[in-house]
PATORPA-115389 format. One line per field, with one value per residue (C-alpha): residue number from 1; x, y, z. Coordinates in pm, 1 decimal, padded with zeros to 6 digits, always signed. Layout:
N
resi (NUM, ...);
x (X, ...);
y (Y, ...);
z (Z, ...);
***
This chain:
389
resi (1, 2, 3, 4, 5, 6, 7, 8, 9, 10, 11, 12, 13, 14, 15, 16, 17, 18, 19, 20, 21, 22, 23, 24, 25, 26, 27, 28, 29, 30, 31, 32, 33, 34, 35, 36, 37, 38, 39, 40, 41, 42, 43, 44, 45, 46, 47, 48, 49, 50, 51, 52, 53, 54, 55, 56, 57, 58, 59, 60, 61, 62, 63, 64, 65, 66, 67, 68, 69, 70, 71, 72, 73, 74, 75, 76, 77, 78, 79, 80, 81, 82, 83, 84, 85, 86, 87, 88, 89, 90, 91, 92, 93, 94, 95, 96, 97, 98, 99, 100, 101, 102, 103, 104, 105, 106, 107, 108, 109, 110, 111, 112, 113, 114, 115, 116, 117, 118, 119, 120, 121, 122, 123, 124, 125, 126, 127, 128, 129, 130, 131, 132, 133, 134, 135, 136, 137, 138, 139, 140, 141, 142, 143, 144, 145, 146, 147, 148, 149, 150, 151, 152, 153, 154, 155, 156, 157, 158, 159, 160, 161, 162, 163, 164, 165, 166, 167, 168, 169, 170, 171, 172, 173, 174, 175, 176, 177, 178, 179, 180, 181, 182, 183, 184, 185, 186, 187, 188, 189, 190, 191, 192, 193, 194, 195, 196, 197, 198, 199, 200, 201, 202, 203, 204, 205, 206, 207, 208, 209, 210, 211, 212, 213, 214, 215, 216, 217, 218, 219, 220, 221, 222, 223, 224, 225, 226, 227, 228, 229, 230, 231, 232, 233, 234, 235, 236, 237, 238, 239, 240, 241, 242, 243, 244, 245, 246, 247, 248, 249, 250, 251, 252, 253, 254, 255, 256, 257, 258, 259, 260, 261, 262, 263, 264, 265, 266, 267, 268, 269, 270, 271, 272, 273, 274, 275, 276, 277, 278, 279, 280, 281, 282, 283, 284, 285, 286, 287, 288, 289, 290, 291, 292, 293, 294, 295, 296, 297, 298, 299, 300, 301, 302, 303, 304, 305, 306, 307, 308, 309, 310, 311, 312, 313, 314, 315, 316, 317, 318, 319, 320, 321, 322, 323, 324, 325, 326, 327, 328, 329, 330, 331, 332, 333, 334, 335, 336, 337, 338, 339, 340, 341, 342, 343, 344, 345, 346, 347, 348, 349, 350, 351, 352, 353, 354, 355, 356, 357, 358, 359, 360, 361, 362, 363, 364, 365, 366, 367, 368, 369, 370, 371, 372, 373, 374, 375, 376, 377, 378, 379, 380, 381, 382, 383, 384, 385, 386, 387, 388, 389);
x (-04160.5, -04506.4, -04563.2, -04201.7, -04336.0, -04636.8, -04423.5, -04172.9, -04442.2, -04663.3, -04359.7, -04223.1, -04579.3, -04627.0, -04253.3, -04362.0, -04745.7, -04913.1, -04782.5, -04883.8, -05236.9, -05217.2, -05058.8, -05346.2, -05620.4, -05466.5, -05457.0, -05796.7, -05923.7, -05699.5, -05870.6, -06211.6, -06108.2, -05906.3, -05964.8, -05666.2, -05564.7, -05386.3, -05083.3, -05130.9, -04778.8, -04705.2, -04428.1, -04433.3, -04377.9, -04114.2, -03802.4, -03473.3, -03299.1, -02988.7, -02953.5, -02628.4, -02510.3, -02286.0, -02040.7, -01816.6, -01624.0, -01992.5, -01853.7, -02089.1, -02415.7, -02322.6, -02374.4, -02749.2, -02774.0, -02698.1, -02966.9, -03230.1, -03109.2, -03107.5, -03454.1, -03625.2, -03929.1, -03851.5, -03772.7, -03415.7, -03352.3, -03458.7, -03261.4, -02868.3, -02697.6, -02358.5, -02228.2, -01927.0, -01693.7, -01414.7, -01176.5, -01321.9, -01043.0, -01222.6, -01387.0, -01653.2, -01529.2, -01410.1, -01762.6, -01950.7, -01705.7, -01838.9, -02186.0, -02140.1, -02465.4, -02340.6, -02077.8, -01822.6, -01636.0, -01365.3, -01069.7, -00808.3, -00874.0, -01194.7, -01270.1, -01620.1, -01946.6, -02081.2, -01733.4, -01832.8, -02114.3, -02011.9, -01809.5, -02053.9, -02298.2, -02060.1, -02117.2, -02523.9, -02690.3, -03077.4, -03365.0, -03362.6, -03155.6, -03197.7, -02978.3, -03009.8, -02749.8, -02589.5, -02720.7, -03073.8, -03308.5, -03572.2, -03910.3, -04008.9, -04174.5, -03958.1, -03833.7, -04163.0, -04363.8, -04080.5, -04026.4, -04389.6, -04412.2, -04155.4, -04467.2, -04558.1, -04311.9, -04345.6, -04169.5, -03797.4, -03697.4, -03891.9, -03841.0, -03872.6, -03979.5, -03740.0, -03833.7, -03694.9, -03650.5, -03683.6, -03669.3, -03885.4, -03565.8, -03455.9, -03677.4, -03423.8, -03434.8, -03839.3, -03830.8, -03636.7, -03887.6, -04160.8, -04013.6, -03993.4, -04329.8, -04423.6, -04177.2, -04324.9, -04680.2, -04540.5, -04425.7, -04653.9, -04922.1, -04639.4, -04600.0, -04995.1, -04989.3, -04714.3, -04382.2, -04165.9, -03872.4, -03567.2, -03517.7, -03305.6, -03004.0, -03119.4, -03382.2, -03430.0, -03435.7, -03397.1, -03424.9, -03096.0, -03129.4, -03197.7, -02867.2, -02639.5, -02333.6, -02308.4, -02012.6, -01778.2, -01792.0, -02171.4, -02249.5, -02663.0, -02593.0, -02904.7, -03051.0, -02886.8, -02929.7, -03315.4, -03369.4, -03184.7, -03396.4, -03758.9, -03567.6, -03607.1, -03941.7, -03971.3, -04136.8, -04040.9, -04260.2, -04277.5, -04379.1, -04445.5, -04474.5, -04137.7, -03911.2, -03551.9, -03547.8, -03264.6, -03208.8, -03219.1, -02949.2, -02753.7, -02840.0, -02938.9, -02566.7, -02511.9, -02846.8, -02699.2, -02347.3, -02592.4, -02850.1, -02557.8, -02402.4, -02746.5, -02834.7, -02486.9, -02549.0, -02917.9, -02698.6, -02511.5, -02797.2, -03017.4, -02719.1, -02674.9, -03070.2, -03107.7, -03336.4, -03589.0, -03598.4, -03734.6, -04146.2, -04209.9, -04043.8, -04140.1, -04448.9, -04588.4, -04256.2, -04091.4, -04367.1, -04311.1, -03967.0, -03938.9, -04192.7, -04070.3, -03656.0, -03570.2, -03756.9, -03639.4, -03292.8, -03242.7, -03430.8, -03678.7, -03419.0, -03304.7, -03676.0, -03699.6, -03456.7, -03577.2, -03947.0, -03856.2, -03625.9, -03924.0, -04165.9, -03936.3, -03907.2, -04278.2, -04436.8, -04111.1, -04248.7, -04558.6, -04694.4, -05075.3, -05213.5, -05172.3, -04815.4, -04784.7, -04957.7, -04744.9, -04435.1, -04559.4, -04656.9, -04276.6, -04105.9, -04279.0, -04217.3, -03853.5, -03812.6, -03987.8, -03665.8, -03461.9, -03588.7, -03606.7, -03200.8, -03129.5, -03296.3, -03122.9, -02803.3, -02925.3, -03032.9, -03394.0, -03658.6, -03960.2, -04050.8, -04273.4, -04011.3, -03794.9, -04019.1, -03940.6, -03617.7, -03554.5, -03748.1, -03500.8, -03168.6, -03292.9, -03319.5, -03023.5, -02834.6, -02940.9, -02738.0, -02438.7, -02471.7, -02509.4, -02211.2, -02021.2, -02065.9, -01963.4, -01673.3, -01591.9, -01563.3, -01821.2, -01616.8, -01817.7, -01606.9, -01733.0, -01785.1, -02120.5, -02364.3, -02384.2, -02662.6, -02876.6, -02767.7);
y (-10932.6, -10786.4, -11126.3, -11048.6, -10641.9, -10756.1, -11020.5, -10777.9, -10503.4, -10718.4, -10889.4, -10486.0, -10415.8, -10717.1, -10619.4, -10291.7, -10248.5, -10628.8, -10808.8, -10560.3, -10515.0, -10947.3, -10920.9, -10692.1, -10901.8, -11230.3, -11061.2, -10918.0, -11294.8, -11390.5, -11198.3, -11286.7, -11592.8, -11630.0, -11244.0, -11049.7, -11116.0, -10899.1, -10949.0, -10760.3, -10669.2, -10837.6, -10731.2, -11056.6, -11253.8, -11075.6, -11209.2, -11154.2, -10929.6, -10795.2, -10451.0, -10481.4, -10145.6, -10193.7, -09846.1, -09682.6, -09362.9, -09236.1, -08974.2, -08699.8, -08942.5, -09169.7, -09009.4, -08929.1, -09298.4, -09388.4, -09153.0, -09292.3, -09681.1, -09616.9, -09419.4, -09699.8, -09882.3, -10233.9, -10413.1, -10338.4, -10722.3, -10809.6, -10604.8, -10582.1, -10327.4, -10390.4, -10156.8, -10266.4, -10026.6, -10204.7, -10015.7, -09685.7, -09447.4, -09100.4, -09095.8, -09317.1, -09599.1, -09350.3, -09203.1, -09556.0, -09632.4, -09358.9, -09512.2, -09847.4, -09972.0, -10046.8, -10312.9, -10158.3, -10460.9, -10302.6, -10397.0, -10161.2, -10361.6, -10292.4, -10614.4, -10512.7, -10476.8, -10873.8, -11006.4, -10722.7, -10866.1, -11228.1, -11083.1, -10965.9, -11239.3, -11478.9, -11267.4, -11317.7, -11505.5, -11389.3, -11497.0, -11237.4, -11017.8, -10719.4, -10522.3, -10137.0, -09873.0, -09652.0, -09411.3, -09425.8, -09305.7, -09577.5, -09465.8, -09554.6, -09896.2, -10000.9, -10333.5, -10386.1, -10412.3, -10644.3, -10877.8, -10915.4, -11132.8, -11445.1, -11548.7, -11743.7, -11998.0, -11960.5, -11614.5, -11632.4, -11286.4, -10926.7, -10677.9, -10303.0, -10012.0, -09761.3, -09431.9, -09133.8, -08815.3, -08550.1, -08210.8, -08009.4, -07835.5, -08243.7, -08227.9, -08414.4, -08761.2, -08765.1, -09048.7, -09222.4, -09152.4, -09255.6, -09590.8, -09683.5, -09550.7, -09808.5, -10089.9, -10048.7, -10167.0, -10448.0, -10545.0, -10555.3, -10697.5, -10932.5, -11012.4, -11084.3, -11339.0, -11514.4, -11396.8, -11079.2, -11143.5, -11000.8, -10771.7, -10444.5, -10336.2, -10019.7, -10229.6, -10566.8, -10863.3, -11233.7, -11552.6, -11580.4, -11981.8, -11952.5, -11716.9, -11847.1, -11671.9, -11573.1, -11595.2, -11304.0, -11170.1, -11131.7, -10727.0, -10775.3, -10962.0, -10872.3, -10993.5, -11325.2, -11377.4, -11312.6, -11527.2, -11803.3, -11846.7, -11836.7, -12068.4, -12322.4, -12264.5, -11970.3, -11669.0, -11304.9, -11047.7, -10722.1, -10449.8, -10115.4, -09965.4, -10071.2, -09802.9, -09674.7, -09301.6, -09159.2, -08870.2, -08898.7, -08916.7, -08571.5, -08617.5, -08876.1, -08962.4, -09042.4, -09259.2, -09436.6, -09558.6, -09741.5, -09886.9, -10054.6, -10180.1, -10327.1, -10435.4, -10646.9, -10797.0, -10910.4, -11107.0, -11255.5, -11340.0, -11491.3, -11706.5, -11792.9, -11875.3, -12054.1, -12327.1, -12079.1, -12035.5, -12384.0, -12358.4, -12671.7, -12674.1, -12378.7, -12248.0, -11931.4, -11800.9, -11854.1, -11704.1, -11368.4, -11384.1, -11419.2, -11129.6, -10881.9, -10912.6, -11197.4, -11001.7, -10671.8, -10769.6, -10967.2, -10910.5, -10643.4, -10329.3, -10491.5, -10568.9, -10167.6, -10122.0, -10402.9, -10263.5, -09950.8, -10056.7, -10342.9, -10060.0, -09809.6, -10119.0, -10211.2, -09834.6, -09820.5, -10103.7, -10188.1, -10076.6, -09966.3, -09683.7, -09914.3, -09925.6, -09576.1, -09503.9, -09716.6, -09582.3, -09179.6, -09299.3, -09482.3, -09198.3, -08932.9, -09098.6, -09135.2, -08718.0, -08684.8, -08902.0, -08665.2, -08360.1, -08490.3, -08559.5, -08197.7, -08048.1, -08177.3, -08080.3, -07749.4, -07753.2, -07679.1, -07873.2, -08034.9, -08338.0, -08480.4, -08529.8, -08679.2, -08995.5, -09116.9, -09006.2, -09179.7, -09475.3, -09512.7, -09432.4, -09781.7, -09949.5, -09831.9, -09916.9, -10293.1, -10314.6, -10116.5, -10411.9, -10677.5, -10554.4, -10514.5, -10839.5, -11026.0, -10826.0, -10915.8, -10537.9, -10513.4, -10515.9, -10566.1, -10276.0, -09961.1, -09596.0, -09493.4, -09253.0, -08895.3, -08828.4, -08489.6, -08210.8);
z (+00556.2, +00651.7, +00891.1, +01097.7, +01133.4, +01295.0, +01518.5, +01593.3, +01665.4, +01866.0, +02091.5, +02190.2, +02219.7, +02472.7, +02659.8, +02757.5, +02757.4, +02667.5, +02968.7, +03196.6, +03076.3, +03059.3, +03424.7, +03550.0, +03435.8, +03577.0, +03895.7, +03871.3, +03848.8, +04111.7, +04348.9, +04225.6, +04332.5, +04604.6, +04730.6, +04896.9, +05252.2, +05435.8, +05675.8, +05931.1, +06168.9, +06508.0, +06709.0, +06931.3, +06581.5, +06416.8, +06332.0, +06439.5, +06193.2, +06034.0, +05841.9, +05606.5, +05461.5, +05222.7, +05189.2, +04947.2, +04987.2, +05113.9, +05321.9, +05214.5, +05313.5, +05554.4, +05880.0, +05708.7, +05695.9, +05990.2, +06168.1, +05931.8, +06022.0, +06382.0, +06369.7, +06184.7, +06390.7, +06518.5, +06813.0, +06929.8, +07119.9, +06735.8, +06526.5, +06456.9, +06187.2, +06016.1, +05789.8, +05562.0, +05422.2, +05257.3, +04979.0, +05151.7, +05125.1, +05282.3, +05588.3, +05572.9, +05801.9, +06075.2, +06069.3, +06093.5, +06405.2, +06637.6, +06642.7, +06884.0, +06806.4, +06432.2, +06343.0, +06181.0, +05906.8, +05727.4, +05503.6, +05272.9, +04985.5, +04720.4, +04547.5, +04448.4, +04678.9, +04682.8, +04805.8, +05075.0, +05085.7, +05143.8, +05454.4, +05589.3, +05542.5, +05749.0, +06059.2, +06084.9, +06307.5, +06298.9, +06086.9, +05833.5, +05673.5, +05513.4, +05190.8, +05193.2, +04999.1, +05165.4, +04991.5, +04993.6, +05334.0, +05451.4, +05557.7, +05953.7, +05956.1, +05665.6, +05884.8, +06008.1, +05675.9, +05513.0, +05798.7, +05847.8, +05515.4, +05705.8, +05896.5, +05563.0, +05526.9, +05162.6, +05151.2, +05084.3, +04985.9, +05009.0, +04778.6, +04922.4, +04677.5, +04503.9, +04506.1, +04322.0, +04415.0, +04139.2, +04167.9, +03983.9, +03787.0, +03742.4, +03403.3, +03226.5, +03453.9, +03432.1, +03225.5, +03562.7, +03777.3, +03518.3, +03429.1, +03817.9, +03908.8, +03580.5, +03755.4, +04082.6, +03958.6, +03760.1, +04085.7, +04275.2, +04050.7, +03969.0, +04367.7, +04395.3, +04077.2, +04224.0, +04266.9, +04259.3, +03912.2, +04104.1, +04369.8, +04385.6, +04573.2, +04707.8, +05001.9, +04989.3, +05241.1, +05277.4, +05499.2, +05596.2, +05604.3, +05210.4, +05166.9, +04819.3, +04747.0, +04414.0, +04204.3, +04252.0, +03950.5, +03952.2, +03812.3, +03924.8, +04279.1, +04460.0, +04158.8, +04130.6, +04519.4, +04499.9, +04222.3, +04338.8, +04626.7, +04371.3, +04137.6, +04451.6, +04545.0, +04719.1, +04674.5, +04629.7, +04772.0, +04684.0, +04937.1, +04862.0, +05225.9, +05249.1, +05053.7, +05002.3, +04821.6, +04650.1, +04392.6, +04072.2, +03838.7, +03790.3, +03423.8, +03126.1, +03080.1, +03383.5, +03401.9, +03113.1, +03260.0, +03505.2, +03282.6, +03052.5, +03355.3, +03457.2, +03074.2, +03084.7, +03436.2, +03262.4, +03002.8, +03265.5, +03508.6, +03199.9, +03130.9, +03480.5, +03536.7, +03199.0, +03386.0, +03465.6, +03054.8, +03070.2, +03190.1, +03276.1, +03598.2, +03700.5, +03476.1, +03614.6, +03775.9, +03435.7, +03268.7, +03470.3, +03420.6, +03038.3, +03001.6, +03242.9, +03212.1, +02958.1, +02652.3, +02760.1, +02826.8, +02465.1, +02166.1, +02215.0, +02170.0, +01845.0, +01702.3, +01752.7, +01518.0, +01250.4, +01315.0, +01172.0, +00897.7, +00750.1, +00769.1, +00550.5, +00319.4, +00315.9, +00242.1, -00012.6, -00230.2, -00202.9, +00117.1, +00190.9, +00446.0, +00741.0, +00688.1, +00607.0, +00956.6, +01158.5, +00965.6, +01098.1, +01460.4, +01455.8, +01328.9, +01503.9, +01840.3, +01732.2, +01643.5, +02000.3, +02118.1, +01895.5, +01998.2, +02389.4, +02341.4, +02165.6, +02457.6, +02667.8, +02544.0, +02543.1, +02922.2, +02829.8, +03015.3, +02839.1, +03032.9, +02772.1, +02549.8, +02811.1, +02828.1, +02442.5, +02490.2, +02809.2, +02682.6, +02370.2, +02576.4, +02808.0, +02502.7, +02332.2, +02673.4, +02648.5, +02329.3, +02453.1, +02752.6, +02559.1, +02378.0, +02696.1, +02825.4, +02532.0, +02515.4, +02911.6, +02979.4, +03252.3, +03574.8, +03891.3, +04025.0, +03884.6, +03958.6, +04083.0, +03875.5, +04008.5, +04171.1, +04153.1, +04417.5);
***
């Protein structure tokens, strides 16, 4: 019993902190070395490229987006923008059409953003093409800094940065912007050992050549597309001058409809990618991959739970001050979590608490996922979080 605590403590230990403490020091020597080069921009060697917006009822942001696509830096005999809209029912398609420099694609029915998606695909004809929400806001040289990384053959996919926006009165999504401040470092130190484990949705980019449609039913498609393109070969980089911002979401709950959604598309993509579980084929890319997503997305959030109920049974019988000490640090860092969640329900704001209670609703939402996806109740269709005002 004491043997699986310290297992089960070391492995959520290694999920959250371990591998990126292990992940800093093999990039550390990596640099020793090899060093760090640096690409440095060219306009006369940039791709051709695609932007693909991808649209939903969006009728309060889209025109937004559109002035921050068409303001964006890069070559306009390079660059072409299509924005999709189908199953849009408000204005958003009628909005997209007054701007002739977009490509408007548009059909009644909504079967879900990656048969969109698919649409869409079949009407490119550059070198590159990049994914952006519709409703996140791209900084200038956005374009620039992910095409850039195409003049090494070995780059399939780039993977922009996600940025959230929180308010100052937003105290109770801190633990959001926390966890992707965290993610964004994993990233990149992750992109400089090898390769990026996945790219998001809200700005990321591919070599069009390397494009795979992904089964319709896919819940994490920019996922599944980016990772199909490492699991042959190719590399995923990550680049932080490249970034997409949007709010925050209006509130934890809301967070949490999107985090089980994402916790049950893991399921399915770790099912889907089981030959990257293998690491002989594959060593350091399935390395990163286990450590970053496959132990977060599987048995991590239920070793939580058996951490703490060994330890109760440990200092019960015949447990010594070690265990006793572990036992306080686990249960004070759950009443944080409790006192972060009754807070919140009160509309006070004390963003320290908001961290172990963010920390534990993540956790608690890869169970609900797991859950979900079993079940076969995670539709690719679903309603978007509310975002913060």
């Amino acid at each position: 019993m004491k043997v699986t605590l310290w297992i089960s403590l070391f492995l959520i230990f290694y999920t959250f902190l371990g591998y990126g403490i292990l992940l800093f020091i093999l990039v550390k020597l990596k640099r020793l070395l090899k060093g760090n080069p640096q690409i440095v921009p060219n306009f006369n060697t940039l791709p051709t490229c695609t932007l693909i917006v991808a649209a939903y009822n969006e009728e309060e942001f889209i025109e937004e987006k559109i002035a921050n696509t068409l303001s964006l830096n890069y070559p306009n005999h390079l660059l072409k923008f299509i924005f999709i809209t189908d199953g849009s029912s408000d204005q958003t398609p009628n909005l997209v059409n007054k701007y002739p420099q977009i490509k408007l694609m548009h059909k009644p029915d909504r079967l879900g953003k990656i048969v969109a998606v698919h649409r869409a695909m079949q009407e490119v004809d550059t070198e590159v093409v990049v994914f952006t929400d519709a409703n996140t806001f791209l900084n200038k040289d956005a374009l620039i800094n992910i095409c850039k990384h195409y003049l090494d053959p070995k780059t399939g996919a780039v993977a922009g940065e996600k940025r959230v926006k929180i308010e100052e009165k937003d105290g109770a999504t801190a633990g959001e912007g926390f966890y992707w401040k965290y993610e964004s470092k994993l990233k990149a130190w992750d992109s400089e050992l090898y390769s990026v484990v996945g790219a998001a949705g809200e700005l990321f980019s591919i070599k069009t050549s390397l494009y795979q449609p992904v089964p319709k039913n896919s819940v994490l498609d920019d996922f599944m597309i980016s990772m199909l393109i490492a699991q042959r070969g190719y590399k995923i980089v990550y680049e932080p001058e490249a970034y997409a911002t949007e709010r925050s979401s209006e509130n934890v709950s809301e967070e949490l409809k999107r985090k089980i959604r994402i916790a049950a598309g893991g399921i399915q993509s770790i099912v889907w990618l089981k030959n990257l579980l293998n690491p002989f084929k594959q060593p350091v890319l399935s390395f990163q991959y286990i450590s970053h997503r496959v132990l977060r997305w599987t048995i991590t959030p239920f070793l939580m739970v058996l951490t703490l109920l060994l330890n109760v049974l440990i200092v019960s019988t015949d447990g010594g001050l070690l265990f006793q000490l572990v036992l306080i640090c686990q249960l004070g860092f759950y009443l944080s979590a409790l006192l972060g969640l009754i807070l919140e329900n009160k509309k006070i704001r004390v963003k320290i608490l908001f961290i172990p209670y963010y920390f534990c609703v993540m956790n608690y939402a890869v169970i609900a996922g797991i859950n979900r996806y079993i079940n076969g109740a995670q539709s690719v269709i679903w309603e978007k979080a509310k975002r913060a005002s």
